[in-house]
C-alpha positions in Angstrom: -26.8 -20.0 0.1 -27.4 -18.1 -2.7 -27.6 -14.3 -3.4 -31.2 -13.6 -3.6 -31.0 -15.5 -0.4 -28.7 -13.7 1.0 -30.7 -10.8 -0.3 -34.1 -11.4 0.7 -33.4 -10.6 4.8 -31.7 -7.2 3.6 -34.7 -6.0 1.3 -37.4 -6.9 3.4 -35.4 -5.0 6.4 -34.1 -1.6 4.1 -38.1 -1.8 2.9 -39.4 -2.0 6.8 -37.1 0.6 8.1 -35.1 2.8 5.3 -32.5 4.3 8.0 -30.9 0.7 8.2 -29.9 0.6 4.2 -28.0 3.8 5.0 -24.3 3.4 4.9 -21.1 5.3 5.4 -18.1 4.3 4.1 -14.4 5.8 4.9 -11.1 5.8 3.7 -8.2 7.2 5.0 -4.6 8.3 3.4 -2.1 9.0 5.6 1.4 10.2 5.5 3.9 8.3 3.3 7.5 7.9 3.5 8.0 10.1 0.7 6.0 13.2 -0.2 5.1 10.7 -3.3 3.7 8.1 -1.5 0.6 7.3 1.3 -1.2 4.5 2.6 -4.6 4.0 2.1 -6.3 2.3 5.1 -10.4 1.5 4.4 -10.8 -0.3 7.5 -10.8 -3.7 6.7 -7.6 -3.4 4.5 -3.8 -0.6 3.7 -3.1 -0.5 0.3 -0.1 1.7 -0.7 -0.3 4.4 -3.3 2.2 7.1 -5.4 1.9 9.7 -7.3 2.3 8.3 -11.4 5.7 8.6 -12.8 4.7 11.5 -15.2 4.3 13.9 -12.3 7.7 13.0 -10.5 6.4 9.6 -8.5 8.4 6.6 -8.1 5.8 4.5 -11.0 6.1 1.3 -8.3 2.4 1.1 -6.4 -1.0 2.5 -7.8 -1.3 6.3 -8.5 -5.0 7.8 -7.3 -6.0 7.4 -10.4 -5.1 3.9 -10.9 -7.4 3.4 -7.9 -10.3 5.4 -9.6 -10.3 3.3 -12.6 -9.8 0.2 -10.2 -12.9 1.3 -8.2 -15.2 1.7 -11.3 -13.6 -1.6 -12.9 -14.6 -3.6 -9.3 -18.3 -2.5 -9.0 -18.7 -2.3 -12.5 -17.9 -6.3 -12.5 -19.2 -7.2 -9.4 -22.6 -5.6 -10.3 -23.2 -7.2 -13.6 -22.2 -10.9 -11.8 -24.6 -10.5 -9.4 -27.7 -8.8 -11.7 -26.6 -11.8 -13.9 -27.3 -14.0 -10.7 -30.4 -12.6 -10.2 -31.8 -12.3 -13.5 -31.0 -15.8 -13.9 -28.5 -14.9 -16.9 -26.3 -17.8 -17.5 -23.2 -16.1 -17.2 -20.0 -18.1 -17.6 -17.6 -15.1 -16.9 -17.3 -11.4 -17.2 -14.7 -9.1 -17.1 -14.0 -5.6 -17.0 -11.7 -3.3 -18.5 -11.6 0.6 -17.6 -9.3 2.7 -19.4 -9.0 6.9 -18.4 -7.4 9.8 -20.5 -5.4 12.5 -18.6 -3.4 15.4 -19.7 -0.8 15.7 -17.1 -0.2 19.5 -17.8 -3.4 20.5 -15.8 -2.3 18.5 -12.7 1.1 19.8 -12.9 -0.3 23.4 -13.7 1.6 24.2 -16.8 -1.4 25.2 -18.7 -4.1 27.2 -17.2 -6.5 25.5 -20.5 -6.0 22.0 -19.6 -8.1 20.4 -17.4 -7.0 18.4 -13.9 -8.8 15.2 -14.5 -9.6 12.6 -16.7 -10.9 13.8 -19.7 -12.9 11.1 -20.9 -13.3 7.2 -19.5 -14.3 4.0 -21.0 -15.6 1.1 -19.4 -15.2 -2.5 -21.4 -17.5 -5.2 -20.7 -16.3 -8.9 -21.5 -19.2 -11.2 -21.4 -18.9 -14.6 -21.8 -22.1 -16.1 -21.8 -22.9 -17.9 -25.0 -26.4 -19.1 -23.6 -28.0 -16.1 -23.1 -29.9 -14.3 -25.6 -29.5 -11.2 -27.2 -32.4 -9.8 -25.0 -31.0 -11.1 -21.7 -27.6 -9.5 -22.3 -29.7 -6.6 -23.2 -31.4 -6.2 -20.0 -28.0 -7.3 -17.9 -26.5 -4.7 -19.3 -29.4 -1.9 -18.6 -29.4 -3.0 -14.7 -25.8 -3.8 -14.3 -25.1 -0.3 -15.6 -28.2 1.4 -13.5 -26.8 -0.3 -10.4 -23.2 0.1 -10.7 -22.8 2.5 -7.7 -19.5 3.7 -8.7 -20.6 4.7 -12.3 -23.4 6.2 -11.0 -21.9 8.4 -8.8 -19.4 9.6 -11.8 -22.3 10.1 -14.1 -24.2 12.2 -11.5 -21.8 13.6 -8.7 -22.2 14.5 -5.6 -21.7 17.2 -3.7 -18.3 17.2 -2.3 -16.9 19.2 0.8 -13.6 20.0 1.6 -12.5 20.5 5.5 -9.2 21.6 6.9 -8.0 20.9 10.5 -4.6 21.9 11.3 -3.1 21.0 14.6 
């Protein structure tokens, strides 16, 4: 079956009844070993993380913002292969490189001017697709890039709150 197959039943639901296209997803860190480490459990799958070498971790497992990058990288490619699907791009292959700038004095508070958080980000398409013309790269990469929900939410951000339960 194919994606706009796949697609259709969803649209033509999410159209009828917009409640149904709403989504909530969760992930949970819990206690590590170390007070450098967690695991990351998402529901369908634990992946282990640790704070990056430069700020005292172990450097063995992805750091949070190895994960970031990682999460931008994965909807970034799996966007444009499915707009390229459905735009009827002929796409041999893409990849996806993201690359992120940190200082690590603001995280580890040694200067007050430096900010905690990447500073800038870059996000390298690899398209192979020697078929396609200019103006269907063109549009793949205006919808893969509109679409991306990961990018989107970076560009625009949303409100975030904070809770604390102690027990």
């Amino acid at each position: 079956m194919d994606l706009k197959s796949r697609q259709a039943p969803l649209k033509e639901r999410y159209r009828a009844e917009a409640a149904e296209a709403l989504i909530t997803l969760k992930a949970e860190a819990r206690h590590g070993e170390t007070s450098t480490a967690c695991a990351i459990d998402i529901g369908r799958a634990v992946y282990e993380a640790q704070a990056h070498a430069g700020v005292g971790g172990p450097g063995t497992a992805a750091c949070s913002g190895d994960l970031l990058l990682g999460a931008l990288a994965a909807c970034a490619q799996i966007t444009c292969q499915m707009v390229a699907e459905s735009q009827g791009v002929p796409l041999r292959r893409v990849d996806v490189t993201v690359e992120g700038d940190l200082d690590l004095r603001g995280t580890l508070g040694i200067s007050r001017h430096v900010p905690v958080g990447f500073a800038a980000i870059r996000t390298r398409f690899h398209i192979d697709a020697p078929e396609a013309t200019d103006e269907q790269i063109d549009k793949l990469r205006r919808a893969s890039e509109a679409y991306c929900t990961v990018l989107q939410t970076l560009k625009s951000a949303p409100p975030i709150e904070t809770e604390w339960d102690r027990t």
